[in-house]
MIFI-560255 format. One record per residue (C-alpha): residue in one letter; x negated, y negated, z negated. Coordinates in pm, 1 decimal. Layout:
MIFI-560255
   rest         xx         yy         zz
      A          X          Y          Z
...
END
This chain:
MIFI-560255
   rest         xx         yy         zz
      X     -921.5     3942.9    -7850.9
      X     -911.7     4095.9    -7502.5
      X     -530.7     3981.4    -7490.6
      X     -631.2     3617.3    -7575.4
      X     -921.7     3600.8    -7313.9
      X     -677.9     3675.4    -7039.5
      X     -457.3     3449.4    -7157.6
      X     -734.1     3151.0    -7196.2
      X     -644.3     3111.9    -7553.9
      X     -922.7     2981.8    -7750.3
      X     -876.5     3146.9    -8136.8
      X    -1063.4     2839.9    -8303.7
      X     -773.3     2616.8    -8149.4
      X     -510.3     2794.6    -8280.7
      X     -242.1     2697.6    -8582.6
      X     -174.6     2886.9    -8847.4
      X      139.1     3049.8    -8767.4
      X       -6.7     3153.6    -8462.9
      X     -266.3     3326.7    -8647.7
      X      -17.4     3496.5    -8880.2
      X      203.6     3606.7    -8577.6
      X     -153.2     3779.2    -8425.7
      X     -177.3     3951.9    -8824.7
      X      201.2     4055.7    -8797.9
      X       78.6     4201.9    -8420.2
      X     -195.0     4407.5    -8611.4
      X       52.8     4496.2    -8854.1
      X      280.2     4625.4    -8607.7
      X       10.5     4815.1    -8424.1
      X     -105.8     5000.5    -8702.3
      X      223.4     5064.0    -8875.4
      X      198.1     5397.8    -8992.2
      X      444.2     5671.2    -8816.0
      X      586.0     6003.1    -8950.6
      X      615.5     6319.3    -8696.0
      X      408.7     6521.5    -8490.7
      X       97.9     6404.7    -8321.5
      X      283.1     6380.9    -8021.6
      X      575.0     6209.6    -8121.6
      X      299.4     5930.1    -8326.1
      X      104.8     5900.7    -7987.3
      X      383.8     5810.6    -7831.7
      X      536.7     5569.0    -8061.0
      X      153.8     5388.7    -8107.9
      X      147.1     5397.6    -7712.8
      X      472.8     5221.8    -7686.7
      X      410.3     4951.9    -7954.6
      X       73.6     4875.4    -7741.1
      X      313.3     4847.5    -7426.8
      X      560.1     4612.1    -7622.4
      X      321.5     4385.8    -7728.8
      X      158.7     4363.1    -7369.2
      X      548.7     4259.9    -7256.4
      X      599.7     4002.9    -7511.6
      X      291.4     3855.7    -7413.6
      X      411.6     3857.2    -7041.4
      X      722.0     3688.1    -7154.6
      X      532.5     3478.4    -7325.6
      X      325.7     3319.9    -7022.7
      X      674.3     3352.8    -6827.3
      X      456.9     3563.3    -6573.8
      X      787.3     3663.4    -6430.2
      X     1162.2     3452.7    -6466.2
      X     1331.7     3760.9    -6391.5
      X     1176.1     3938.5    -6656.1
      X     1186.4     3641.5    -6893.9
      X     1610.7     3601.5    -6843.0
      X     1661.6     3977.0    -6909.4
      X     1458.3     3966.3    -7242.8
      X     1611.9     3628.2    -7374.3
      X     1957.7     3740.6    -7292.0
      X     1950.9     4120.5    -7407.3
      X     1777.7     3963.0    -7710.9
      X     2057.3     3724.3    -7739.5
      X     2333.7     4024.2    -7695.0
      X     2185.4     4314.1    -7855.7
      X     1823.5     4262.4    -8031.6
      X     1998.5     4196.6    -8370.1
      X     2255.7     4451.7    -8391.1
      X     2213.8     4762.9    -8629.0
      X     2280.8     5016.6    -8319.2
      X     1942.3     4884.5    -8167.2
      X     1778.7     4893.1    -8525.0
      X     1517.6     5137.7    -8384.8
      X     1351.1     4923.8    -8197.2
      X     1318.3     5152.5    -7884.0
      X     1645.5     5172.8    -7767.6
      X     1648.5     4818.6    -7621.3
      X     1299.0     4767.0    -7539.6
      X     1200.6     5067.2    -7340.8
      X     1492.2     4964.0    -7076.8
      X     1363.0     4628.9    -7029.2
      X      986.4     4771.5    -7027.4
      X      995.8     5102.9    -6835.9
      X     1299.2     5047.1    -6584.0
      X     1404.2     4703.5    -6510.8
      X     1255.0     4582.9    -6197.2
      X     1076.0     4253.2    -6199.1
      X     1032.9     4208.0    -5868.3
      X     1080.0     4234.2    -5470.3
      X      822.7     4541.0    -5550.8
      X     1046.0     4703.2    -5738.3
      X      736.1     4712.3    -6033.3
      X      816.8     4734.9    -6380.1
      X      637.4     4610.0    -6695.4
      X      479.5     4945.0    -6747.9
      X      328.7     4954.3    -6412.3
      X      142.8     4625.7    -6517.3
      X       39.0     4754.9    -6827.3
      X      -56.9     5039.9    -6609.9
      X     -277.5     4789.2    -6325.3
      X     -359.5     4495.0    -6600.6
      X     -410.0     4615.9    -6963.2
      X     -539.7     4991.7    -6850.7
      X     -819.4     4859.9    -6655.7
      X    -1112.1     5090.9    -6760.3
      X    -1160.7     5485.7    -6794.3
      X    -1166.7     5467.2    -7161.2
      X     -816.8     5299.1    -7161.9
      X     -677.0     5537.8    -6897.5
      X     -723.1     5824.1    -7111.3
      X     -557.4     5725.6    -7383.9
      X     -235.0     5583.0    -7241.3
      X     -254.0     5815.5    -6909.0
      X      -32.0     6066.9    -7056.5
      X      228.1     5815.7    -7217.7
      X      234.2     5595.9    -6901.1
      X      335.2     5899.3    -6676.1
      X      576.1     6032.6    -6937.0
      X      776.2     5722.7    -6955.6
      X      779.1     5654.4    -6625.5
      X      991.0     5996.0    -6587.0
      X     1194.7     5906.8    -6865.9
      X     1546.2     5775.5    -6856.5
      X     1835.9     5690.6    -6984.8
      X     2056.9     6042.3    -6989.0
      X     2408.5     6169.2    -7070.0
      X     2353.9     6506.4    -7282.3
      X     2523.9     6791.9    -7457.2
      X     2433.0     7009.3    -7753.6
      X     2453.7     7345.2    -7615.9
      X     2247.6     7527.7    -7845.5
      X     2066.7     7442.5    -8197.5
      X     1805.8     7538.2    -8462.7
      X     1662.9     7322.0    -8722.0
      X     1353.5     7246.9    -8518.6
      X     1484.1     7243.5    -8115.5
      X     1804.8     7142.1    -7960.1
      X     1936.3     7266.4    -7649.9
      X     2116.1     6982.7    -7379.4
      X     2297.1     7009.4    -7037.2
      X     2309.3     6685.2    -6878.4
      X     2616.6     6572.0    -6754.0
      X     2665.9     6554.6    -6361.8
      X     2278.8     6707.3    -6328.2
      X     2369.5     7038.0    -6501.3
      X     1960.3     7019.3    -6616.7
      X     1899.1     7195.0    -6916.8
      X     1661.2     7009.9    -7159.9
      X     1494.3     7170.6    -7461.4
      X     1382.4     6915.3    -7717.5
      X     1246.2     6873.7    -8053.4
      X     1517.3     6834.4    -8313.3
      X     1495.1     6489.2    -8498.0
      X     1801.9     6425.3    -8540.8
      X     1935.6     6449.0    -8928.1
      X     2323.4     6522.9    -8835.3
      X     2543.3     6575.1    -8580.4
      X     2885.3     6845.0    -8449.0
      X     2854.6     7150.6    -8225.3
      X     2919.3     7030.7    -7824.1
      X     2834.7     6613.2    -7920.7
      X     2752.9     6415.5    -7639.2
      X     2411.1     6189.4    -7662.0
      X     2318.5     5913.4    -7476.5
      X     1981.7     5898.2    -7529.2
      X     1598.5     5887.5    -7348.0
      X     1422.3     6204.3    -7314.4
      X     1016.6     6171.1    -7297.9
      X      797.2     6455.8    -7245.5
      X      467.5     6451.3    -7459.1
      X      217.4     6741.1    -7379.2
      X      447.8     7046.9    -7381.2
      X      738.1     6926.5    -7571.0
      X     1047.1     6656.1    -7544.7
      X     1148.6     6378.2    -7783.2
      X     1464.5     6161.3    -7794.9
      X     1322.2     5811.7    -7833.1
      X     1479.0     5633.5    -8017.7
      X     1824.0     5662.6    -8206.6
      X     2078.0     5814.2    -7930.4
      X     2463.8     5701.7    -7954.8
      X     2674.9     5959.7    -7954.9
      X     3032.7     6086.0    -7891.1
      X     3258.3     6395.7    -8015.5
      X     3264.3     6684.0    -7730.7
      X     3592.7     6553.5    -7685.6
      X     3502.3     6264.9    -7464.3
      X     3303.3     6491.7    -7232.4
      X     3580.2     6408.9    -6979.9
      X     3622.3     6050.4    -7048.8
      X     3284.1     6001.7    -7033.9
      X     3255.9     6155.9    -6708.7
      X     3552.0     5974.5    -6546.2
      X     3408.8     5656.4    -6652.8
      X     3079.9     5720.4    -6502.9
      X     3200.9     5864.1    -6116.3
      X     3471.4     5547.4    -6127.4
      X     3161.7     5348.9    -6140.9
      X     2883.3     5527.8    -5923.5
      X     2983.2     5311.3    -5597.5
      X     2752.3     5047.2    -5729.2
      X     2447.5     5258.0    -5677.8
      X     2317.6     5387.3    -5332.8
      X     2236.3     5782.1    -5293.4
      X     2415.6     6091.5    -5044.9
      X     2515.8     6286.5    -5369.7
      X     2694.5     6231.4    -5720.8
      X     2367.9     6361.2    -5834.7
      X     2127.6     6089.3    -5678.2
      X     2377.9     5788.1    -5780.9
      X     2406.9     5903.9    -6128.3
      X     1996.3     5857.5    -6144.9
      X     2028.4     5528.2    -6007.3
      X     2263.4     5432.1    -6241.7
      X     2100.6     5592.9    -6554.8
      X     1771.1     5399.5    -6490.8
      X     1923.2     5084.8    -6385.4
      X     2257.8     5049.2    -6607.9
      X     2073.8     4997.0    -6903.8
      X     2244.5     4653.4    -7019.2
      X     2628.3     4820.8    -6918.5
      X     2510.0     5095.3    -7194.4
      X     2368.2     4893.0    -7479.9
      X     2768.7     4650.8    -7396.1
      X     2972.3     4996.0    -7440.3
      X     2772.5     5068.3    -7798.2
      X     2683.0     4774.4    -7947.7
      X     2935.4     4715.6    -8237.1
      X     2987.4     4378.1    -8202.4
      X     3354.0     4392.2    -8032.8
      X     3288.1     3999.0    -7908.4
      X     3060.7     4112.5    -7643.0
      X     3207.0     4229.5    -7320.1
      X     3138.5     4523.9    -7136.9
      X     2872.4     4407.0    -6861.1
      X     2908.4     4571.6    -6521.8
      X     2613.8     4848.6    -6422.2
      X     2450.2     4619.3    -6221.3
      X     2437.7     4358.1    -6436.3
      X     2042.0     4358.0    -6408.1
      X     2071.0     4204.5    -6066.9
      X     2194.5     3838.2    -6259.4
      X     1852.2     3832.8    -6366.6
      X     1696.0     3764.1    -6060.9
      X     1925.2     3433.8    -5989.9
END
C-alpha cells in the first residue's frame, strides 16, 4: 500500500490482473526459504529490494536503468543458468550505475523505501552487506561439509564461507557473489563453475581484458571489472551459444 501511494496509484481503479500481479508480489514476498536465519534474512531482504526495482522500472524513473533490465531480460532472464533468480538481478540492482552519481538501485532503496528507523533496522545489515558484495573469481582450497575455503584469483583474499553447495571437484573455480550476513558468508545465488584446470585460462582472459577499467594495480582493475562486468559474465555462461560474448563494459550502452 505504501508502494502504491508513492506511485499515485489508486487500488479501487485498478484491473484485475493488476490486482493478481500485487497477490503474485505477496506471494513472492512471503515465499517460504530453507537455510539459516541468516541466509533467509537475506534472501527476504533481497526479494523486498527486487520488487522496489521492478517498480522503478516500472515508472521508467531512470532509461538507463530501464535498457539494462529489458535487454539482460531479453538475453539472459529465461535461461536455466540464471534459474536462481539472484544471479542476474543482484548485478543490475546492487552494481550497475544509473546515473552521473554513480548511485545504484540499492542506494535508492536505501534513501526512498528505508525512510524511517523501523525500516533501517531491518534492512541496515543487508543493505551494507550487499553493497560490499561482488561478483568474484574463487578457488576451493579447503572443504568440510559445512564451510568451504576460497582464494580469489588476482586478490589472493582468502574467504571462508558456508557450504551450500551440493557437489563439486577439489581446486574448482567459482564465479560467484560472496555476501557477509552477521558473522558468516554465503554464495548468493547458483555460482558457475570451471575444473581447476582453467585456473590459467581464466586468468589470461581476465588481465587481456583489464585495460578497460581504470586503477594503478592489477588488483584495483580487477575490482572494477568484477563489479562492473556483470553482463560480459552472464554472455560467457549463459548456454545459449546464439548470444555473443558482450565486451566488459558493455554496461556503458545503457546510458545511450
Amino acid at each position: 500500500m505504501e508502494a502504491l501511494k508513492k506511485m499515485n496509484l489508486d487500488p479501487n481503479k485498478l484491473e484485475f490482473k493488476e490486482l493478481k500481479a500485487f497477490r503474485d508480489l505477496e506471494l513472492y514476498l512471503n515465499k517460504p526459504v530453507k537455510g539459516t536465519k541468516e541466509f533467509k534474512y537475506l534472501i527476504y531482504c533481497f526479494r523486498y529490494l527486487t520488487s522496489f526495482a521492478l517498480m522503478t522500472i516500472y515508472e521508467n524513473r531512470f532509461s538507463s536503468l530501464s535498457n539494462c533490465w529489458y535487454e539482460l531480460e531479453r538475453l539472459f532472464l529465461h535461461d536455466e543458468t540464471f534459474d536462481d533468480e539472484v544471479f542476474v538481478q543482484s548485478w543490475i540492482f546492487c552494481d550497475f550505475p544509473v546515473n552521473a552519481n554513480k548511485k545504484t538501485v540499492l542506494d535508492y532503496f536505501e534513501e526512498i523505501f528505508v525512510d524511517n528507523e523501523d525500516n533501517l533496522n531491518i534492512f541496515k545489515n543487508f543493505i551494507e552487506s550487499m553493497k560490499k558484495s561482488r561478483l568474484g573469481l574463487y578457488q576451493e582450497i579447503l572443504s568440510s561439509k559445512k564451510i568451504i575455503k576460497f582464494r580469489e584469483l588476482f586478490t589472493g583474499k582468502i574467504v571462508k564461507a558456508e557450504n551450500t553447495i551440493p557437489k563439486y571437484e577439489k581446486g574448482e573455480i567459482f564465479l560467484t557473489r560472496l555476501v557477509e550476513i552477521g558473522e558468516k558468508t554465503y554464495l548468493f545465488g547458483d555460482p558457475k563453475c570451471w575444473p581447476k584446470e582453467y585456473k590459467a585460462q581464466l586468468e589470461f582472459m581476465v588481465e587481456t581484458k583489464l585495460f578497460y577499467f581504470q586503477g594503478s594495480t592489477i588488483e584495483e582493475k580487477y575490482e572494477q571489472f568484477m563489479k562492473h562486468a556483470g553482463p560480459y559474465w552472464m554472455s560467457c555462461v549463459v548456454s545459449d551459444q546464439n548470444i555473443p560474448i558482450l565486451q566488459p563494459d558493455h554496461y556503458l550502452t545503457y546510458f545511450k
